[in-house]
Wavefront OBJ file of the C-alpha trace (Angstrom):
o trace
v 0.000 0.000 0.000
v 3.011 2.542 1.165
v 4.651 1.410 -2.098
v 1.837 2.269 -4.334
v 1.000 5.315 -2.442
v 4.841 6.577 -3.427
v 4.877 5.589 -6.849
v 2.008 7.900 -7.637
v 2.888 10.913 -5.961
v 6.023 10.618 -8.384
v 4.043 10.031 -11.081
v 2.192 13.408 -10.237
v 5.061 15.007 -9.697
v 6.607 13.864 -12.696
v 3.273 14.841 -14.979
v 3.662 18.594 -12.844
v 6.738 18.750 -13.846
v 7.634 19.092 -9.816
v 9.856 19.220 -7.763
v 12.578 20.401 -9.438
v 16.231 20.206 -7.872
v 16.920 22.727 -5.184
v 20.302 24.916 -4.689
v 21.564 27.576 -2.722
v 21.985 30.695 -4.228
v 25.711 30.896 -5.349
v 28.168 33.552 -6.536
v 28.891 33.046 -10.152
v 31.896 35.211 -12.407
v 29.007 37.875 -13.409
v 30.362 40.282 -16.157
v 30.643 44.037 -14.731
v 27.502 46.243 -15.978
v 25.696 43.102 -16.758
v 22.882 43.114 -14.445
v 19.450 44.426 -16.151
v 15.635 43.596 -15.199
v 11.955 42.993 -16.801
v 8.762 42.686 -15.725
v 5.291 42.297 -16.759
v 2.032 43.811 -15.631
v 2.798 44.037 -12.051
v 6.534 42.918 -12.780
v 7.025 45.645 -15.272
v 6.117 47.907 -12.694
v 8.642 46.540 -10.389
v 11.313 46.227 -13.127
v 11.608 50.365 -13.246
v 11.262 51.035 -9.500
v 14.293 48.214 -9.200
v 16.107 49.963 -11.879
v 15.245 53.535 -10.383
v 16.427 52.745 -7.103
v 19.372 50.312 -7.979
v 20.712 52.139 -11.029
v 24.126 52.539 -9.499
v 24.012 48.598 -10.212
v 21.057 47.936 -12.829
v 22.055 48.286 -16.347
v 19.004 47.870 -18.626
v 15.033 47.239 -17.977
v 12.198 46.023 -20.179
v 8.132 46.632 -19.094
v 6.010 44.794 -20.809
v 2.383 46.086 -20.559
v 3.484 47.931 -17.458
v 3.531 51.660 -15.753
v 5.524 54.313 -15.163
v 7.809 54.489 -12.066
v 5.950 55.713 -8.968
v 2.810 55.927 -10.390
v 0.838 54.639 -7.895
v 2.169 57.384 -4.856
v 1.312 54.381 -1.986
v -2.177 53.647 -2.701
v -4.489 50.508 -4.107
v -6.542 53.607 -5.687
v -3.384 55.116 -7.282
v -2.264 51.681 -8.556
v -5.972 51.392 -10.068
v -6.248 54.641 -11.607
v -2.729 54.241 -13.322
v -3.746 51.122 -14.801
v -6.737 52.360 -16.415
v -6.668 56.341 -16.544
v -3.341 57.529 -17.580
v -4.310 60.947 -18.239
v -4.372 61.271 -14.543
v -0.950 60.659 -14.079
v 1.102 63.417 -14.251
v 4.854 62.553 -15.589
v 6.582 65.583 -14.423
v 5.360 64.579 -10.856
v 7.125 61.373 -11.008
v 10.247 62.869 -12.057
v 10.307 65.166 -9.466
v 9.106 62.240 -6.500
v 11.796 60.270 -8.224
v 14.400 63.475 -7.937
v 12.910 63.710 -4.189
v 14.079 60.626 -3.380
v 17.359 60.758 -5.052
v 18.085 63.741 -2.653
v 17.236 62.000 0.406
v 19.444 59.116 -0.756
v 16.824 56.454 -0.678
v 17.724 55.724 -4.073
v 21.074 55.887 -6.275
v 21.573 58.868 -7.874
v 19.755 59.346 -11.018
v 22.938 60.272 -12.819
v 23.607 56.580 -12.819
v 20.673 55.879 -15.095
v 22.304 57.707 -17.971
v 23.288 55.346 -21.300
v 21.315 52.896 -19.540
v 19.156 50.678 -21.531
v 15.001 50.922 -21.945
v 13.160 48.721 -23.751
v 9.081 49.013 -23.586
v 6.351 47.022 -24.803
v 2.670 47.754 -24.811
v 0.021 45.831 -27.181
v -2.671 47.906 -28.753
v -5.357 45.692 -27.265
v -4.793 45.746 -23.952
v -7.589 46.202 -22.122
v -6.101 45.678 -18.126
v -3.438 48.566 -18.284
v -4.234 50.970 -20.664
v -1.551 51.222 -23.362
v -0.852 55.172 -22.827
v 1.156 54.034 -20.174
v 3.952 52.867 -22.672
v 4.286 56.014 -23.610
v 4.308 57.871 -20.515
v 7.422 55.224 -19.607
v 9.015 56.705 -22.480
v 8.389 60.110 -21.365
v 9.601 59.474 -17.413
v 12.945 57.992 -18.778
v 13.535 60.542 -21.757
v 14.140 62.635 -18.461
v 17.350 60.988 -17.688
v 18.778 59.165 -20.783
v 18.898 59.600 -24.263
v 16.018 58.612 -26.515
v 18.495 56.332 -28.501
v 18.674 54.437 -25.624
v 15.147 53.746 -25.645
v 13.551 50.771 -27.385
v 9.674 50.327 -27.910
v 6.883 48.054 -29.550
v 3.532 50.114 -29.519
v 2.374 48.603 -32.736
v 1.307 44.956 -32.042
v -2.448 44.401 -31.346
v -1.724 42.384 -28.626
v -3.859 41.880 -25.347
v -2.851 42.351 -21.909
v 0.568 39.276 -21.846
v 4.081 38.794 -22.576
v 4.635 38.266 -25.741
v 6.282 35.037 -27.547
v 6.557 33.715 -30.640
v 5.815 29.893 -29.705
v 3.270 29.644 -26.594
v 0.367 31.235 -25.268
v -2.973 31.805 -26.087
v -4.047 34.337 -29.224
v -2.019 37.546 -29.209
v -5.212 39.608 -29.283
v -7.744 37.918 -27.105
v -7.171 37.465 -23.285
v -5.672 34.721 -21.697
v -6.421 34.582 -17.789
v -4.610 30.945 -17.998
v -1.069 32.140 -17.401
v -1.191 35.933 -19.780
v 1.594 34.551 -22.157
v 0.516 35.201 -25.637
v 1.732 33.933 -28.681
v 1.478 36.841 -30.766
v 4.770 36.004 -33.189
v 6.978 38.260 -31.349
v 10.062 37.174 -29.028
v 9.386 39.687 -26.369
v 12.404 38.315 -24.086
v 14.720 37.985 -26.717
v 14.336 41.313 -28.246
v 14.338 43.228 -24.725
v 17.894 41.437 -23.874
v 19.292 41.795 -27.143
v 18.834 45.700 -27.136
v 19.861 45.574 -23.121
v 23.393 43.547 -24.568
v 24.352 45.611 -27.430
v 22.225 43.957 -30.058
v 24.655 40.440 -30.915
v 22.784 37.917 -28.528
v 21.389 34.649 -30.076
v 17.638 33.819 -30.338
v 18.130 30.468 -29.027
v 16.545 27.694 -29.609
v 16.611 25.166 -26.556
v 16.372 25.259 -23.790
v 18.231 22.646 -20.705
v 15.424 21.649 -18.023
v 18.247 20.350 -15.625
v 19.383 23.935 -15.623
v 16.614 25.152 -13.957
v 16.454 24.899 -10.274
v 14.432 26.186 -7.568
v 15.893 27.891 -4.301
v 15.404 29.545 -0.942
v 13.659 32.384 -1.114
v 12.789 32.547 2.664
v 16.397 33.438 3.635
v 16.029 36.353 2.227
v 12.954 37.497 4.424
v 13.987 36.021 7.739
v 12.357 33.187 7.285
v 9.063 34.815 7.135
v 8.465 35.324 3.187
v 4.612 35.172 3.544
v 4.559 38.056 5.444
v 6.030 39.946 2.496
v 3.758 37.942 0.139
v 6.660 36.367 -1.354
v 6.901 32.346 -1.600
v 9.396 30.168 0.373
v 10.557 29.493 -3.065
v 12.317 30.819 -6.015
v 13.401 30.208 -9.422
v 17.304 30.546 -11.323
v 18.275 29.118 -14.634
v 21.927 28.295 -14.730
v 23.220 28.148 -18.448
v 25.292 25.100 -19.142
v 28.131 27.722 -19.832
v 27.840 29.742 -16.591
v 28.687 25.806 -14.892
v 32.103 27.083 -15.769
v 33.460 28.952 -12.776
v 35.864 30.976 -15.018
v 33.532 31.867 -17.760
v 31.601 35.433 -17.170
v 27.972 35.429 -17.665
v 25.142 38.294 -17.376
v 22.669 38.464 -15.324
v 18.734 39.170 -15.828
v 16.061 39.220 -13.450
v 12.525 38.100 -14.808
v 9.663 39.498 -12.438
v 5.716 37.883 -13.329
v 2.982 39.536 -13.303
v 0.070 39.091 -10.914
v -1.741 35.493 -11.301
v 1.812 34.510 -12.808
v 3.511 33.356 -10.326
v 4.402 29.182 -9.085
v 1.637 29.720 -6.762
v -0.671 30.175 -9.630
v 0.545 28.296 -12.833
v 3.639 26.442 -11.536
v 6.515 26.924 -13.718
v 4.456 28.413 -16.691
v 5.583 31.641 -16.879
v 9.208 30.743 -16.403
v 9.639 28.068 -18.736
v 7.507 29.911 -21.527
v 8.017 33.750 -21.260
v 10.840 32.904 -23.596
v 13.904 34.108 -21.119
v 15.228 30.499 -21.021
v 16.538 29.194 -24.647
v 18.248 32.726 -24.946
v 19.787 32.731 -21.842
v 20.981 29.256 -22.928
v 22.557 30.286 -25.766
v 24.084 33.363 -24.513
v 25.233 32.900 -21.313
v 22.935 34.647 -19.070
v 21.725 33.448 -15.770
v 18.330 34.463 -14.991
v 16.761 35.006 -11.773
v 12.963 34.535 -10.972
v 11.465 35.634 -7.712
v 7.891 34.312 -7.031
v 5.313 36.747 -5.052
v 2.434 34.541 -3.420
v -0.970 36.158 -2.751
v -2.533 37.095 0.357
v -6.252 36.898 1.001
v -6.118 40.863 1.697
v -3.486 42.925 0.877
v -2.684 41.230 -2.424
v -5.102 38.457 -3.659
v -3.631 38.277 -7.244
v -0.086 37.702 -5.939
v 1.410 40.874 -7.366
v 4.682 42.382 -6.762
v 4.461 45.389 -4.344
v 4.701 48.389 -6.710
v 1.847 50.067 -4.186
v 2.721 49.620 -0.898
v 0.630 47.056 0.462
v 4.225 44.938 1.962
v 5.662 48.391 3.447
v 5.861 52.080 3.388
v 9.237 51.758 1.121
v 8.080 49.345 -1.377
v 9.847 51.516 -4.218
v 13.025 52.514 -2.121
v 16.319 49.937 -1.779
v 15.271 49.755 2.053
v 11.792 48.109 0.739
v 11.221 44.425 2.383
v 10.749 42.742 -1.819
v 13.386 45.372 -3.445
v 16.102 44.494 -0.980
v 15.827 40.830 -0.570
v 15.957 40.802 -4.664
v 18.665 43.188 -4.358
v 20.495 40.551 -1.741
v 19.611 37.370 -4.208
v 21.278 39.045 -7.047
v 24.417 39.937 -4.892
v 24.753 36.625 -3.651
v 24.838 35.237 -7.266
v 27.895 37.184 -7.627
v 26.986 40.729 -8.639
l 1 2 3 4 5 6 7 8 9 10 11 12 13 14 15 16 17 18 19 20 21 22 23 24 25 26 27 28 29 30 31 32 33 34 35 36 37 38 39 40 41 42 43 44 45 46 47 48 49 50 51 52 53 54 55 56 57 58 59 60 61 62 63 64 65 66 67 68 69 70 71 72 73 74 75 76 77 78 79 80 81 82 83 84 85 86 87 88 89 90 91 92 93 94 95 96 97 98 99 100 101 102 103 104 105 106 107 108 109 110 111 112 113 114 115 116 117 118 119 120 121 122 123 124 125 126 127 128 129 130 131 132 133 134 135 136 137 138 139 140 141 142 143 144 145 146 147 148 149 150 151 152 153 154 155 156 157 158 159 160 161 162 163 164 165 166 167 168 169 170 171 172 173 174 175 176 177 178 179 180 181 182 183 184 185 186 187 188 189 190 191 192 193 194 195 196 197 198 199 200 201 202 203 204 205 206 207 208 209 210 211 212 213 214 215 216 217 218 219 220 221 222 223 224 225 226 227 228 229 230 231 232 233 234 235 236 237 238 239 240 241 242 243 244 245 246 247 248 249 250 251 252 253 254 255 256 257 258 259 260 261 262 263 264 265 266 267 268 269 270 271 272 273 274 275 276 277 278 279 280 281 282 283 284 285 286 287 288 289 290 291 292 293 294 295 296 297 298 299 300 301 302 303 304 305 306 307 308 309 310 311 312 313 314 315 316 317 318 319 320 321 322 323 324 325 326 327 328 329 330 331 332
């Protein structure tokens, strides 16, 4: 009976795809000025305030279908109204919060965010964040970089997802399953090739023994649900970056809300389309995984409103500084 009973909870697990091999985070030989950021949705909005705050150390950042940095000012009704009534926002009022903070050194200095590189998506059919937003990205970073740095895709009539060439549901209708869309478009790969200088590989293939999960909970104390963040993360290691001499970049990949492990498992991670280019160009990617809370944050969002603490958007905020400490440990 005990034998039987075993044998199928592999087979589940096997069929989930779960567990998959656990590590500690490691340092690796990370390349200097290699360390950039995306996001979508929620994770977009995360990706600039991690930028913004850690620009002394962040090189690059791509939003997909996201908003601009600081938009929400520390409130569920901000966060709503950016979402779906840009012309609210005011841009020249996040540039000058953003300044604020600069001043009181609760950021880097903005200086460091010059030749920096911005790459922003946002489909024409989006009908969860309004697509103005993408522009009014544009617009906040014009501010402190130059336009050439800046990369977009406002053209696509694409729904509210990240966008791939190879999974997801239609590109134009949405898809609550998971929000990857395949809408013939390698989102990932064309936001890391302009963050690398435009000579990365598409990839291919990807390794699934590459791909391990790890401790997230270190990183809170041991308390990650009181941050809404799992117990668990996610890290591909290319089959290159094995190498303890060989440099390697580093990205971190931030879902969106109903995205994370909790949600879909390893959906997002194995399909945004981060994984067969990393492969092929020797970049290890990090994925932290947010977990929702019946109250503050039912949809398992990262905090890019304040519901975890007062400085979600500054280094000293509980999610941006244990991220900040993961990516440090793996060598940064």
């Amino acid at each position: 009976m005990l034998k039987s009973a075993m044998i199928t909870l592999l087979l589940a697990q096997v069929t989930l795809g779960l567990p998959k091999a656990s590590i500690t985070l490691q340092p690796y030989a990370i390349e200097p000025g290699s360390l950039t950021v995306s996001g979508i949705s929620a994770g977009g909005a995360m990706a600039t305030q991690f930028h913004v705050a850690f620009s002394k150390d962040v090189n690059g950042v791509g939003i997909f279908a996201g908003i601009p940095c600081g938009c929400a000012k520390g409130s569920l009704g901000g966060a709503l109204n950016c979402m779906s009534s840009p012309f609210l926002t005011s841009v020249p009022t996040l540039i000058t919060r953003t300044d604020g903070h600069a001043q009181q050194g609760t950021i880097d200095d903005t200086s460091n965010m010059a030749g920096d590189k911005v790459y922003v998506f946002h489909g024409t059919r989006d009908t969860t964040v309004n697509n103005k937003n993408g522009e009014q990205i544009v617009t906040f970073y014009e501010n402190y970089l130059s336009s050439s740095d800046i990369a977009t895709e406002f053209t696509i009539a694409a729904e509210h997802c990240q966008p791939t060439d190879n999974f997801g549901g239609v590109c134009n209708k949405q898809n609550s399953a998971n929000y990857i869309n395949n809408c013939d478009y390698q989102g990932a790969y064309v936001a890391l090739n302009h963050f690398y200088g435009g000579q990365l590989a598409a990839g291919t293939t990807t390794v699934d023994s590459n791909l391990f999960q790890f401790d997230q909970a270190e990183f809170f104390g041991g308390k990650p649900g009181s941050s809404s963040m799992d117990s668990t993360g996610y890290v591909y290691i290319p089959t290159a970056c094995k190498d303890p001499t060989r440099y390697c970049k580093l990205h971190i990949a931030l879902h969106g809300c109903l995205q994370s492990s909790q949600e879909i498992g390893d959906v997002f991670v194995k399909n945004a389309g981060y994984l067969e280019v990393a492969e092929s160009n020797a970049i290890i990617v990090l994925f932290p995984q947010a977990v929702s809370t019946a109250v503050s944050n039912p949809n398992g969002c990262f905090d890019w409103w304040g519901y975890a603490d007062n400085n979600y958007e500054l280094q000293s905020g509980v999610q941006m500084n244990a991220i900040y400490q993961m990516v440090k440990r793996l060598g940064l």
